[in-house]
C-alpha positions in Angstrom: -2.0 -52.6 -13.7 0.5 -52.7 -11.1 3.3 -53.8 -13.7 2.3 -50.9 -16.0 3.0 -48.5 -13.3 5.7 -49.6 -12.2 7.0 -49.2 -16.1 6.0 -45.7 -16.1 7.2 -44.7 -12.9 11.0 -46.3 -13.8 10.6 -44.5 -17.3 9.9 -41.2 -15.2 12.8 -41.7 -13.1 14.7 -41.6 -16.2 16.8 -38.9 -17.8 14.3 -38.9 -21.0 11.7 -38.5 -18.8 12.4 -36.1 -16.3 11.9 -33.0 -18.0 8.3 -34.8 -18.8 7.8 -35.4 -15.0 9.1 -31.8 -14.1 6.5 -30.2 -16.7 3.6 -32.5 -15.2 4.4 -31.6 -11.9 4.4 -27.4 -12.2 1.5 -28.0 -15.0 -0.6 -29.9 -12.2 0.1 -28.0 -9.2 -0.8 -24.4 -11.6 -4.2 -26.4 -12.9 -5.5 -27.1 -9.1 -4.2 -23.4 -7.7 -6.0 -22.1 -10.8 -9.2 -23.5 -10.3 -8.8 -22.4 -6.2 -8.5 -18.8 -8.0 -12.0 -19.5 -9.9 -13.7 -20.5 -6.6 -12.3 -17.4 -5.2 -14.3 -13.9 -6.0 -12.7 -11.1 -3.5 -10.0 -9.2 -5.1 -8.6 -9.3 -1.8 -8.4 -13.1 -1.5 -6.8 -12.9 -4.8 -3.8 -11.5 -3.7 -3.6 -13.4 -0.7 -3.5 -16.9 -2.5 -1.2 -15.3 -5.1 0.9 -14.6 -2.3 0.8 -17.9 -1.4 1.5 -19.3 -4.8 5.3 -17.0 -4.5 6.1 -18.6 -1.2 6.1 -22.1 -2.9 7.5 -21.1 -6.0 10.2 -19.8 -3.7 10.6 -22.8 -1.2 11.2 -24.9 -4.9 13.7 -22.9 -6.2 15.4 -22.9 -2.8 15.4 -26.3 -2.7 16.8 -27.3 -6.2 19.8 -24.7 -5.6 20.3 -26.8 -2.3 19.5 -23.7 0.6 19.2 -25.7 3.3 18.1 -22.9 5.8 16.2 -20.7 3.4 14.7 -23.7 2.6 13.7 -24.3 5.6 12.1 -21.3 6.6 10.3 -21.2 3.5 8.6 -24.4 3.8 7.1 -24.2 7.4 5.8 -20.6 5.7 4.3 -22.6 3.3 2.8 -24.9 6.1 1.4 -21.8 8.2 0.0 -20.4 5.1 -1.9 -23.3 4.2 -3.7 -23.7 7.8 -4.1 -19.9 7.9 -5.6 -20.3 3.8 -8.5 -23.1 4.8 -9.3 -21.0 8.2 -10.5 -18.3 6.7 -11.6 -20.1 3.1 -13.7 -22.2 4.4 -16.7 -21.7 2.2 -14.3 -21.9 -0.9 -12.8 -25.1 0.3 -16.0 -26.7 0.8 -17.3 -25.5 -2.7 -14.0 -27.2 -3.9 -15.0 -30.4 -2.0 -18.4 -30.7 -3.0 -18.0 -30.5 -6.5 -15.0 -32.8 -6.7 -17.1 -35.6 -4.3 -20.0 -34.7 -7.3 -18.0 -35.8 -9.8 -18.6 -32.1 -11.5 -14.6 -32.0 -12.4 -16.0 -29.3 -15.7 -17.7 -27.1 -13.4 -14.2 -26.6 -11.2 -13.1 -24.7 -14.5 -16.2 -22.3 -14.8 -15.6 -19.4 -13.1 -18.2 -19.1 -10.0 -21.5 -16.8 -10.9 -22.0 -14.7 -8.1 -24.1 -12.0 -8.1 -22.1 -8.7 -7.8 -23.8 -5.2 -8.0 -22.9 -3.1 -10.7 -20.4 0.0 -9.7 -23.4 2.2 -11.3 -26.1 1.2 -9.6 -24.4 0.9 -6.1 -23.1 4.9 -7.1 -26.9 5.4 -7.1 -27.9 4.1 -3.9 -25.2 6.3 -2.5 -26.6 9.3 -3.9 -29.9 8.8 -2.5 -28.9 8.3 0.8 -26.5 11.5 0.3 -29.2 13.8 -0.7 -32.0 12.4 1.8 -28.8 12.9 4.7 -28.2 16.6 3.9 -32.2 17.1 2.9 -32.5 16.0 7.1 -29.3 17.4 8.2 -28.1 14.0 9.3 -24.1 13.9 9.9 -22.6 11.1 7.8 -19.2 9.4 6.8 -18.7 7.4 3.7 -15.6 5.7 2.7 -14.9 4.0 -0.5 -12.5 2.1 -1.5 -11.0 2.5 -5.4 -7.9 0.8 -5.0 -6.1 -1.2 -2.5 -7.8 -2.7 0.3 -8.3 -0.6 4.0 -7.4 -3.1 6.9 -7.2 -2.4 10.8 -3.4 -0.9 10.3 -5.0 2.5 8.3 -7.8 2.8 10.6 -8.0 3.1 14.6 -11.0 0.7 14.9 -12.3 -0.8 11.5 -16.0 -1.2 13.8 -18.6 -3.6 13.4 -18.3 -6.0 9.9 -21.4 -6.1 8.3 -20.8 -7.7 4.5 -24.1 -6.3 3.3 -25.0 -4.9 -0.1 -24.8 -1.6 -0.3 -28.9 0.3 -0.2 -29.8 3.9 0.5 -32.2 2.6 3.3 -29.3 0.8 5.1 -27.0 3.9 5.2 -29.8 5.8 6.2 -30.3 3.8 9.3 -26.8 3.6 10.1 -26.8 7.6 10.4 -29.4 8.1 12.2 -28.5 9.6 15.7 -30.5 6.8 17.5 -28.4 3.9 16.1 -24.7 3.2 18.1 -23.2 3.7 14.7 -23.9 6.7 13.9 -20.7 8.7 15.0 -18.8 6.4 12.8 -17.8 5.7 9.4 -19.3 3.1 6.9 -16.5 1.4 4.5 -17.6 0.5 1.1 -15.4 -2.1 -0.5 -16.1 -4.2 -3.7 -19.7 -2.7 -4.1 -19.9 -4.1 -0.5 -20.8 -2.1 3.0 -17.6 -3.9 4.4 -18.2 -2.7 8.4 -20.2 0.6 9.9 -18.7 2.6 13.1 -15.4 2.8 11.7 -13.1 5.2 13.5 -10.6 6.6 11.0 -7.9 9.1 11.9 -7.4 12.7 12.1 -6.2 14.8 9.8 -3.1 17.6 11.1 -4.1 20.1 8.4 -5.5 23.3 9.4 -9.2 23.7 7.9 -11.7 26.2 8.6 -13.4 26.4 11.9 -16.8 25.1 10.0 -15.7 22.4 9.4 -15.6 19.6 12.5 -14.2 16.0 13.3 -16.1 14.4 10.4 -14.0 16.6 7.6 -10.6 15.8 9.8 -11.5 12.2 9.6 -12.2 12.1 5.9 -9.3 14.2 4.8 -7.0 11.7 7.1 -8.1 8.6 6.2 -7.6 10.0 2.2 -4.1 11.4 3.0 -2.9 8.0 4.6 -4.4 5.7 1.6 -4.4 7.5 -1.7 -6.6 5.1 -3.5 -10.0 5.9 -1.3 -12.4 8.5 -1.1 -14.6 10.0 1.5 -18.1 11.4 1.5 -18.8 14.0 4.2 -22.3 15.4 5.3 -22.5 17.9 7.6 -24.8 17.2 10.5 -24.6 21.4 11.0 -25.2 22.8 7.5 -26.2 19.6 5.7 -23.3 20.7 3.1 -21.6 17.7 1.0 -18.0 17.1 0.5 -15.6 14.7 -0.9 -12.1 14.2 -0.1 -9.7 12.6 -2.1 -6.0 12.3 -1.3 -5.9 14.8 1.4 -7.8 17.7 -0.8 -11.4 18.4 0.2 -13.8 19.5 -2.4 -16.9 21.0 -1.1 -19.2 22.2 -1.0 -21.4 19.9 -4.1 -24.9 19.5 -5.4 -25.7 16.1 -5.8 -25.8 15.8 -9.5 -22.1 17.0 -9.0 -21.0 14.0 -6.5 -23.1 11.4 -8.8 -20.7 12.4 -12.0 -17.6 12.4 -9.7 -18.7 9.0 -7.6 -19.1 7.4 -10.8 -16.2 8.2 -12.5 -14.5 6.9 -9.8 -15.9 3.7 -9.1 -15.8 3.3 -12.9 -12.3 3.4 -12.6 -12.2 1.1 -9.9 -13.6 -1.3 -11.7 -11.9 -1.6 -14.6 -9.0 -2.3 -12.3 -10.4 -5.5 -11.1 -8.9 -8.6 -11.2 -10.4 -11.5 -13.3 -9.8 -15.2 -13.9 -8.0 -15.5 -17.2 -10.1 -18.3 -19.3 -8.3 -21.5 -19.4 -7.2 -21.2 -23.1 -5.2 -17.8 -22.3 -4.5 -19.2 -19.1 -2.9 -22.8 -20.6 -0.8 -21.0 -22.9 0.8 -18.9 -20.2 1.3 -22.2 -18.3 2.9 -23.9 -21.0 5.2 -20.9 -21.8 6.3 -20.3 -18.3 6.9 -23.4 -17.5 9.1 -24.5 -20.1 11.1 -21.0 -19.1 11.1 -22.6 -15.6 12.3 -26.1 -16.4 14.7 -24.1 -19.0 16.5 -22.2 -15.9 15.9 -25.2 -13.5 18.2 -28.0 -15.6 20.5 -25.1 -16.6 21.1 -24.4 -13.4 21.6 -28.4 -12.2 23.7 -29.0 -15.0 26.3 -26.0 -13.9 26.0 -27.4 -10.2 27.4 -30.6 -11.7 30.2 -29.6 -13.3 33.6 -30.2 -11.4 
């Protein structure tokens, strides 16, 4: 055993088999960041581990054209990014873990079943809530997110986290004058009530006098983020409203909001991001990294000319 390893490891090393090696390598390290990408569900997270996946594309391709600093700098980015990555993936990571320690290698490549509301029927829980709020006269803010994600840098305080699925009773509750919350906004993200209490920012337009803090706050938070909208109910009239990219449309029957929300979310869903099946996915692989490998030796070979 020892012997035949030592055979293919001196055939590796080889000139025949170095393009072999080099296609094994980016073909393996692709394979185990693709299955991290199945574990993964958060559109979010996503991005964050593609991210990742540029940085060490980057810190290779520095290294093979011989940037020492660049180099450098890229690879203790890589480092940081990689604590930072199982910190807050720890539940992923573990998955990972398990499964491997199982011996359940097939189910790595099956992408993870989670149970994730439809945009339709999460659109309908909002709608209740909306019509029992301006039924009561009960003030309420409602951001959703269509696009890219809302952090703490568009919003003065993103409030208290909650990661709860998204029911009329719950935003009911949170509106209710007796709750801590109530002054607040409640962010909707990924069919998710993300956190509640949110404090978003002003708008500088000049509105009517009618309208108070909680139209300035939705018209402001839509103005600095394009891909969001915001649900008003007035605690004074019990009016809705909807703004989207700085323009408030009020005021709206419920019917009226439910075709709007829909289309919307709708929307935002389409724009997802899924896991490619492996077949697609292999192909891709293949093809890129032969391009890779292509440019790679093309540029070695010119870096050893005299």
């Amino acid at each position: 055993m020892g012997d035949w390893l030592t055979q293919t490891g001196t055939w590796l090393s080889s000139g025949s088999g170095l393009l072999l090696r080099n296609a094994l390598d980016i073909s393996l390290v692709l394979i185990l960041f693709y299955v991290i990408l199945v574990l993964i569900g958060e559109r979010r997270t996503l991005w964050m581990v593609r991210g990742f996946i540029v940085l060490m594309l980057a810190a290779a391709i520095s290294s093979r054209l011989n940037l020492t600093l660049l180099n450098f700098v890229l690879n203790n980015l890589v480092i940081g990014s990689a604590v930072a990555m199982a910190v807050l993936l720890q539940s992923e990571f573990r998955r990972f873990l398990e499964q491997l320690g199982r011996g359940e290698v097939a189910a790595l490549f099956r992408p993870n079943a989670r149970s994730q509301p439809r945009a339709g029927g999460v659109a309908e829980e909002i709608i209740e809530a909306v019509k029992e709020l301006s039924q009561n006269r009960t003030g309420a803010l409602i951001v959703i997110e269509t696009g890219s994600s809302i952090d703490d840098r568009d919003v003065n305080s993103l409030g208290v986290r909650l990661n709860a699925e998204v029911s009329s009773e719950l935003l009911q509750s949170i509106f209710q004058t007796s709750t801590q919350l109530h002054d607040g906004a409640v962010l909707i993200s990924e069919n998710r009530v993300v956190a509640a209490g949110v404090i978003l920012p002003l708008s500088e337009q000049v509105i009517s006098r009618r309208l108070g803090t909680r139209h300035r706050a939705a018209l402001g938070i839509t103005e600095r983020l394009n891909q969001c909208i915001c649900i008003v109910v007035s605690e004074e009239t019990g009016s809705i409203s909807l703004a989207e990219q700085g323009i408030l449309n009020r005021p709206l029957t419920s019917s009226k909001l439910k075709a709007l929300l829909e289309e919307r979310m709708s929307l935002a869903a389409q724009r997802e991001v899924i896991a490619p099946d492996l077949r697609s996915l292999s192909r891709y692989l293949y093809s890129s990294s032969r391009s890779v490998l292509r440019h790679l030796n093309l540029l070695g070979s010119r870096r050893g000319r005299p």
